[in-house]
C-alpha positions as CSV (number, residue, x, y, z in Angstrom):
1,X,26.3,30.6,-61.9
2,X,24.6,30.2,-58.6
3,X,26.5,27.8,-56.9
4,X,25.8,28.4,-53.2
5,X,23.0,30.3,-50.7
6,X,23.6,33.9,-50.5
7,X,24.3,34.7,-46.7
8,X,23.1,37.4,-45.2
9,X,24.9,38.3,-42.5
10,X,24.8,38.5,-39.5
11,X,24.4,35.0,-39.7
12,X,21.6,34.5,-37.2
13,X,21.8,31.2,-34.6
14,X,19.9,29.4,-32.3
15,X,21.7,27.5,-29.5
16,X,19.4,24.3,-28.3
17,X,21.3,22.8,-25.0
18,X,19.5,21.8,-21.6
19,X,23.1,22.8,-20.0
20,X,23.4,26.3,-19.3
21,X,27.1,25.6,-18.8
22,X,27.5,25.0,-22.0
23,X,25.0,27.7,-23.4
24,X,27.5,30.0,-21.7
25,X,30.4,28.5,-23.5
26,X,28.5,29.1,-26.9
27,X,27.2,32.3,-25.9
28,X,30.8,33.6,-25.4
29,X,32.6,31.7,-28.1
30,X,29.7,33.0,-30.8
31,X,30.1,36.7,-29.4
32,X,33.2,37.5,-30.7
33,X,32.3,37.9,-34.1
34,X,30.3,40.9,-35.0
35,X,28.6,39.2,-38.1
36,X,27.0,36.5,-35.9
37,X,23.9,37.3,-33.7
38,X,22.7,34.0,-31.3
39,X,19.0,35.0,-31.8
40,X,17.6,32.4,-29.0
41,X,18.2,29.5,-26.5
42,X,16.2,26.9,-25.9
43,X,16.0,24.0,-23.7
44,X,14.8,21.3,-24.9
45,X,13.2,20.0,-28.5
46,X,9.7,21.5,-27.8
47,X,10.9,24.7,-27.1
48,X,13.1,25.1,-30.5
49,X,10.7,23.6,-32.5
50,X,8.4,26.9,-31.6
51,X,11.5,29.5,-31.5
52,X,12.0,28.1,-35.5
53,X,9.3,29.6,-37.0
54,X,9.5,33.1,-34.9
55,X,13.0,33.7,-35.5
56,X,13.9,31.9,-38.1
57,X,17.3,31.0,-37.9
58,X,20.3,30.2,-40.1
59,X,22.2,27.5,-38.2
60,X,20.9,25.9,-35.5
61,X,23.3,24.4,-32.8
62,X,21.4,21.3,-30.8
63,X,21.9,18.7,-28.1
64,X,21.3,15.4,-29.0
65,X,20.5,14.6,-25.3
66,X,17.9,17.0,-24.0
67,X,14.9,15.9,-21.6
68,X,11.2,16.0,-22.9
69,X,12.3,15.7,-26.7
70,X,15.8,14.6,-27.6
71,X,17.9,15.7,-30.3
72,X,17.2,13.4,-33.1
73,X,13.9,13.4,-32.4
74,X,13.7,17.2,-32.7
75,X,15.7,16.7,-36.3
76,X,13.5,14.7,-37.7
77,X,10.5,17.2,-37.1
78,X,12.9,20.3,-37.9
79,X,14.0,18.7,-41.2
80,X,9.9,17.9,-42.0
81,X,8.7,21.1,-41.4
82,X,11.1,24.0,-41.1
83,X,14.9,22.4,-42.5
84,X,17.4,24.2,-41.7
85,X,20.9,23.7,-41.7
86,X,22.0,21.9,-38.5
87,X,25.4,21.6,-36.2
88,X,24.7,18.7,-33.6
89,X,26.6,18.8,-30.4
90,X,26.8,15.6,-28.4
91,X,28.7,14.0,-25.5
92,X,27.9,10.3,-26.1
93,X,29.2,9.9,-29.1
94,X,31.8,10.9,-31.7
95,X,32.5,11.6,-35.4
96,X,32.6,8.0,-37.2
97,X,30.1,6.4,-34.9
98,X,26.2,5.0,-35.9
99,X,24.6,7.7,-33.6
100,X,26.8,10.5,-36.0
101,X,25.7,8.6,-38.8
102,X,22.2,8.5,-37.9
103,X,22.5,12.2,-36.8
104,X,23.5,13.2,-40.9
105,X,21.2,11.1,-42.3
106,X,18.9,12.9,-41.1
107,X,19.4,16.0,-41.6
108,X,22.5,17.6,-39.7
109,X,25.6,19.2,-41.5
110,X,28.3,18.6,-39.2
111,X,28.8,16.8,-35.6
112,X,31.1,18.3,-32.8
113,X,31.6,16.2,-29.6
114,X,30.4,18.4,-26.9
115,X,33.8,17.4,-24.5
116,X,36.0,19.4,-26.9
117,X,34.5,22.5,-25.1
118,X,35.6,21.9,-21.9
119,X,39.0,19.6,-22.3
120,X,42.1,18.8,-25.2
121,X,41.6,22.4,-27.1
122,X,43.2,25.6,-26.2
123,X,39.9,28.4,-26.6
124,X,41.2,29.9,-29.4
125,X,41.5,26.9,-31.5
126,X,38.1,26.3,-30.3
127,X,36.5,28.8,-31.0
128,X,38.0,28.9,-34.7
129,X,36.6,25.7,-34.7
130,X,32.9,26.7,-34.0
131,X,32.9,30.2,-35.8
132,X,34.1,27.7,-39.4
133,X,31.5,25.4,-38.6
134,X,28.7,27.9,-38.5
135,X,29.5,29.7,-41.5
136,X,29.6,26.8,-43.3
137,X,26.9,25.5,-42.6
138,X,25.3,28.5,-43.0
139,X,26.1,28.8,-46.6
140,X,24.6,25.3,-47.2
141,X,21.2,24.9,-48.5
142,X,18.8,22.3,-47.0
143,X,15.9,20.4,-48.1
144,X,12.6,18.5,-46.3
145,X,13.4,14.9,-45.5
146,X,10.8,12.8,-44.2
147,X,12.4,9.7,-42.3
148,X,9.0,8.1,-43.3
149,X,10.4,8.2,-47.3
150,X,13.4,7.0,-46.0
151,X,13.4,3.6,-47.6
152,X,16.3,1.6,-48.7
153,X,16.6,1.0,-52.8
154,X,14.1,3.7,-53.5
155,X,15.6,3.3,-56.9
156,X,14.5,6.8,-58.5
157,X,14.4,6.8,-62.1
158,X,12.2,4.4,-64.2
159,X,11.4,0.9,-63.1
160,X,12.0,-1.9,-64.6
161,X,9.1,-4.0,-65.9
162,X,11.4,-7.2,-66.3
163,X,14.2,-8.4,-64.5
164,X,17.2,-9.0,-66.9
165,X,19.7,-11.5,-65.9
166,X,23.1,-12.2,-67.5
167,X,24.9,-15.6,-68.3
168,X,28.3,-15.9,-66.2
169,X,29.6,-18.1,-68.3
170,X,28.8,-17.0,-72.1
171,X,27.2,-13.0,-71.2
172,X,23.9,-14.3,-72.8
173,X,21.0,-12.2,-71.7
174,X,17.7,-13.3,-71.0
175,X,14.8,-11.9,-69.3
176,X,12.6,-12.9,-65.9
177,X,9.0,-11.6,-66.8
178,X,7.8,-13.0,-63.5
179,X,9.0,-11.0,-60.2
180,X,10.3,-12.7,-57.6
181,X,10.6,-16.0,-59.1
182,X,9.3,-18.8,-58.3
183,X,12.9,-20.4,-58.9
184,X,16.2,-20.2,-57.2
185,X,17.8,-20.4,-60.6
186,X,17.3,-20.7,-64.4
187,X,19.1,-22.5,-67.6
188,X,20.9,-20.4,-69.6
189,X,18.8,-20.4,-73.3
190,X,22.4,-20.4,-75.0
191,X,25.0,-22.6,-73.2
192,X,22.6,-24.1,-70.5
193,X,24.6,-23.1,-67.9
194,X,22.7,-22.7,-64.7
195,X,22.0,-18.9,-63.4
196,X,21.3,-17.8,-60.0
197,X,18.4,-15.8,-59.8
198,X,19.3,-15.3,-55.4
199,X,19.6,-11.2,-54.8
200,X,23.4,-11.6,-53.7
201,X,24.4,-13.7,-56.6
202,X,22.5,-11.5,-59.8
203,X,24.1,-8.4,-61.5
204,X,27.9,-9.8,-61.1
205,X,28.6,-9.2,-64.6
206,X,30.6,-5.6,-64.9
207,X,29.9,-3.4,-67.5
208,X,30.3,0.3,-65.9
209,X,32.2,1.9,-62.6
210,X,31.5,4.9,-60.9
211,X,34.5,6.3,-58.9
212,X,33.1,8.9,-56.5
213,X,35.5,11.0,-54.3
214,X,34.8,12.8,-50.8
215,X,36.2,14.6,-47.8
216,X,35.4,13.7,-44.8
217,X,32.5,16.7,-44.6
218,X,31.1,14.3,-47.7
219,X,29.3,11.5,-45.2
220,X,26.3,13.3,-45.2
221,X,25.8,13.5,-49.2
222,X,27.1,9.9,-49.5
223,X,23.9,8.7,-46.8
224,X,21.8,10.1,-49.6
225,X,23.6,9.1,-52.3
226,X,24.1,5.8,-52.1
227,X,21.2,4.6,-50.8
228,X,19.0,5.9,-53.8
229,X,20.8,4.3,-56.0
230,X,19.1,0.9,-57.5
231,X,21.2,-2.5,-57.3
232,X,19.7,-3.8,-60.4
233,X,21.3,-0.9,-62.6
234,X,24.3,-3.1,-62.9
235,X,28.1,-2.1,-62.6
236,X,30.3,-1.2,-59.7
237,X,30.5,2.2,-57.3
238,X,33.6,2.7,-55.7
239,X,33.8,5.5,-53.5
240,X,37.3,7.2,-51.8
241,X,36.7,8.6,-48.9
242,X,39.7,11.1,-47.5
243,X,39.3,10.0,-44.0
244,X,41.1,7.6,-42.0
245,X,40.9,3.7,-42.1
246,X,38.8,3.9,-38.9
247,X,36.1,5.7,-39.9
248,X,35.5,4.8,-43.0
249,X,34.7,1.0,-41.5
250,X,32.3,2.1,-39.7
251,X,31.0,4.0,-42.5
252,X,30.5,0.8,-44.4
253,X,29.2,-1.2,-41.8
254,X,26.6,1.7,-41.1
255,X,25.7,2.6,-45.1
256,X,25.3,-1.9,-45.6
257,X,22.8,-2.2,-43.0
258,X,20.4,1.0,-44.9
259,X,21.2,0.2,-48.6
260,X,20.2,-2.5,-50.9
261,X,23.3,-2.1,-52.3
262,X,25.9,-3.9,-51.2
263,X,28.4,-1.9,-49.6
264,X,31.8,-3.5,-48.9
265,X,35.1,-2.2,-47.2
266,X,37.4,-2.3,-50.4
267,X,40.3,-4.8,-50.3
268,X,43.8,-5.7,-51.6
269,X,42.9,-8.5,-54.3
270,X,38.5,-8.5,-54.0
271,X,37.2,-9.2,-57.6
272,X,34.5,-6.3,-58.7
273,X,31.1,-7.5,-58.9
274,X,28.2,-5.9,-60.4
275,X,25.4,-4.3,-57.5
276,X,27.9,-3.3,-54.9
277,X,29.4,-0.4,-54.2
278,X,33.4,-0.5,-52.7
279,X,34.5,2.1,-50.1
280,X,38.1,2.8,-49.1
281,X,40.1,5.4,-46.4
282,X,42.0,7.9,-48.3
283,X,45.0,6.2,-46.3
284,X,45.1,3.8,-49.5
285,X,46.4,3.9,-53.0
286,X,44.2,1.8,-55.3
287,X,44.2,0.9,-58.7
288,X,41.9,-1.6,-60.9
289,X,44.3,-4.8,-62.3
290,X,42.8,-6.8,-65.2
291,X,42.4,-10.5,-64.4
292,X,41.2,-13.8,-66.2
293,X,38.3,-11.4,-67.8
294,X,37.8,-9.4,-64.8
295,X,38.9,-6.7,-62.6
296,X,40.0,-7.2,-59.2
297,X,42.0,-4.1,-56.7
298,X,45.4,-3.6,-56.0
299,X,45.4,-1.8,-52.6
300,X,48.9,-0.7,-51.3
301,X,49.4,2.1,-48.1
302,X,49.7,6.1,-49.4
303,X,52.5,7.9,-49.1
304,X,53.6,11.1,-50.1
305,X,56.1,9.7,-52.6
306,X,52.7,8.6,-54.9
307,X,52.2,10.1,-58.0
308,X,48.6,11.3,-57.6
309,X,46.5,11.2,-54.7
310,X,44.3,8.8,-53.6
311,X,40.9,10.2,-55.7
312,X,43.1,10.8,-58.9
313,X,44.8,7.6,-58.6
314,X,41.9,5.7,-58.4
315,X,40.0,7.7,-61.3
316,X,42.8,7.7,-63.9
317,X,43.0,3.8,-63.6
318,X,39.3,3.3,-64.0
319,X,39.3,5.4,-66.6
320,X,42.0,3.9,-68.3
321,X,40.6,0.3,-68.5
322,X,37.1,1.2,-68.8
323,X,37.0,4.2,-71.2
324,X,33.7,5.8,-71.8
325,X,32.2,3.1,-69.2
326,X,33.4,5.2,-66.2
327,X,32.4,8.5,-64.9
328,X,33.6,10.3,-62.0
329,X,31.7,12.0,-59.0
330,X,32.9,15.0,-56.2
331,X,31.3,15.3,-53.3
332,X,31.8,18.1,-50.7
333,X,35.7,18.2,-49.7
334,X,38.0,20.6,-47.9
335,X,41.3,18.9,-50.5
336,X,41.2,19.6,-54.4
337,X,41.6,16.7,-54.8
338,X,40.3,14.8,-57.6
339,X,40.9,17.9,-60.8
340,X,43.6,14.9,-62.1
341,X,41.1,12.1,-62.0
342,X,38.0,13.9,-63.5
343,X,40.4,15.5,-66.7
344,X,41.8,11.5,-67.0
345,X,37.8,10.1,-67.7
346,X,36.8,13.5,-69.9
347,X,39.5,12.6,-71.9
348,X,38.5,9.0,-72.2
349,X,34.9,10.3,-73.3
350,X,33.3,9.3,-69.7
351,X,31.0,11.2,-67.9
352,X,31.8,13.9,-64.8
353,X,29.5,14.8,-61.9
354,X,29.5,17.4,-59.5
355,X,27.9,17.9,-56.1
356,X,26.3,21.6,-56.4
357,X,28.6,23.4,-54.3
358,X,25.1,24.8,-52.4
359,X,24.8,21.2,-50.6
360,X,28.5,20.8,-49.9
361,X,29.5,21.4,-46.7
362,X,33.1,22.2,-47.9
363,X,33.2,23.1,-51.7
364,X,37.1,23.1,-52.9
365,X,36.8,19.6,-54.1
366,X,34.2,20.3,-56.8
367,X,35.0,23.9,-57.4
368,X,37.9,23.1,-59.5
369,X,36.6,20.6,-62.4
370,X,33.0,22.2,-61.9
371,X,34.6,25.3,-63.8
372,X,37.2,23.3,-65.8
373,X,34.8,21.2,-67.6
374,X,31.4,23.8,-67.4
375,X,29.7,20.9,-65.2
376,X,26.1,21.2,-63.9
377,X,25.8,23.0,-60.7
378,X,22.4,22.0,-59.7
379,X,22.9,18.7,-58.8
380,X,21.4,17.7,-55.3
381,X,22.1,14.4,-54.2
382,X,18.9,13.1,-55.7
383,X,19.6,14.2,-58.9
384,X,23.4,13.0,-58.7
385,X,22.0,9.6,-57.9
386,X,19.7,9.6,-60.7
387,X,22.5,11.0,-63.3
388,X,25.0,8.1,-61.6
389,X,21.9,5.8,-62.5
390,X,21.0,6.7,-65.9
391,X,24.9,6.0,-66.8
392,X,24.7,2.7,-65.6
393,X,21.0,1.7,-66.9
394,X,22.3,2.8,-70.6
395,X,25.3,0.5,-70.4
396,X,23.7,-2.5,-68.8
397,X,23.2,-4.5,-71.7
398,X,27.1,-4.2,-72.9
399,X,28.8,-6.8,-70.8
400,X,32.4,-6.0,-70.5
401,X,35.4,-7.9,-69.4
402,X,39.4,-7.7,-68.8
């Protein structure tokens, strides 16, 4: 089972930063471990961009604010051409923000805020830090991603010819042969109740739920993940995120404006609707409540006094409402959490998905059930996104309720 890259060590960096100051920092941080070798130092994007494909690193350490080609920019052609696996360092921004988001989508691993060398961490911490980091990442495997491809709702397995559109009212199903319409809204064929055909009113009717569950090192395989997925293959995506409240709002609000999906902050009360996908902070214990023939969330504060944790929680409730119309998904995740959750929809004869360890940043989260239940370990986020998709596509036509 080949579930990550086989290092060779010593793991070989190259440190991209305009400051020398900081160079130093890294160049003396980096040296105290015999099985890491800084192989080069550049200045500026041009100049790593050419060091790359001479020396051919394993991580690479970069600026994001560097004179004659920035940081991002210098991702964008690294992960086209040469992708390797990337720590950004920056002092503008920090973890949780839409510049870090922007940073992992394309591309980078991790993010560390370039004022934690110099202020609030005592050298040894910080260099612990670092040294984790790099191996990490170095462990990771990385693919070509061509912000050109980038689009939102690439939708990746089989298109649909005909838009299928479901009754509110009765769960009649009839289909739109012509794409957009030239309608707002149609009669139902069966009880002539009137159906939307607007983007944010189709899909609502639920008939499967994917519960997906990350770390906070997850982010990045979550801005590839959700984003691929189509909004017309019906059903719900609810994703825990072990992070705190915070973050994971901004999370949202950055994954909404890139998806078609509709990605929401999850709530205490919201009803599920088919075509979105609900994220919540690992600071919350939810649960799925039956209700007038749907399913809405009960969100209460976690403690240390609940039963399971937060993943789990959420997982076994799904599971026990929705039966073989859930599956669960683990994403990269420093906690083992979710073992609990993944054996609760096995046993209800849903389906269980793992992140291949290679593309998690952290792996204990997937380790466990990916050897408990003999899951796939080849499953990059494109392919997780298609398996999450094929799930939902099969169960489309079963409307389900309360």
């Amino acid at each position: 089972m080949n579930v990550s890259k086989q290092l060779e060590y010593p793991v070989k960096i190259l440190i991209v930063d305009d400051s020398w100051v900081l160079r130093r920092v890294l160049r003396g941080t980096l040296s105290q471990k015999p099985d890491v070798e800084i192989v080069g130092e550049a200045t500026n994007g041009i100049e790593a961009l050419g060091m790359v494909l001479n020396l051919e690193p394993d991580v690479i350490l970069l600026d994001m604010e560097m004179p004659v080609m920035d940081g991002m920019t210098t991702l964008q052609h690294l992960m086209i051409h040469t992708p390797t696996p990337t720590v950004v360092l920056s002092s503008l921004s920090k973890k949780g923000t839409a510049r870090c988001f922007d940073a992992l989508k394309y591309g980078a691993v991790d993010f560390v805020s370039k004022n934690s060398f110099f202020k609030g961490m005592d050298g040894a911490a910080h260099s612990k830090l670092v040294l984790s980091k790099v191996f990490e990442a170095a462990a990771m495997s990385v693919h070509s991603i061509d912000p050109m491809q980038q689009t939102s709702g690439s939708g990746i397995i089989g298109k649909i010819r005909e838009k299928v559109i479901f009754c509110e009212d009765c769960g009649n199903r009839q289909a739109v042969k012509v794409w957009p319409p030239k309608e707002n809204s149609l009669r139902c064929g069966k009880c002539g109740d009137e159906i939307s055909l607007m983007a944010n009113k189709r899909y609502r009717r639920m008939n499967y739920i994917t519960v997906i569950g990350s770390g906070e090192s997850g982010y990045a395989n979550l801005l590839k993940i959700i984003p691929a997925l189509n909004p017309e293959m019906g059903g719900a995506v609810c994703v825990m995120v072990l992070d705190e409240h915070e973050r994971v709002e901004s999370f949202v609000k950055y994954l909404d404006a890139i998806c078609d999906f509709e990605v929401v902050l999850g709530q205490d009360g919201i009803t599920l609707e088919g075509g979105c996908c609900y994220i919540f902070s690992g600071n919350e214990s939810v649960s799925l409540s039956p209700y007038s023939g749907h399913f809405s969330f009960l969100v209460h504060p976690s403690s240390s006094n609940d039963e399971h944790s937060p993943i789990d929680g959420l997982m076994h409730s799904v599971a026990s409402l929705l039966k073989v119309r859930a599956s669960g998904v683990l994403v990269s995740g420093a906690e083992t959490d979710g073992k609990f959750g993944m054996n609760a929809i096995v046993k209800e004869k849903g389906s269980c998905f793992v992140l291949s360890p290679a593309h998690c940043l952290h792996r204990k989260m997937v380790s466990g059930p990916l050897q408990i239940h003999d899951l796939h370990d080849d499953l990059d986020e494109i392919r997780l996104a298609a398996r999450i998709q094929k799930c939902h596509f099969a169960n489309k036509e079963n409307v389900i309720t309360a």
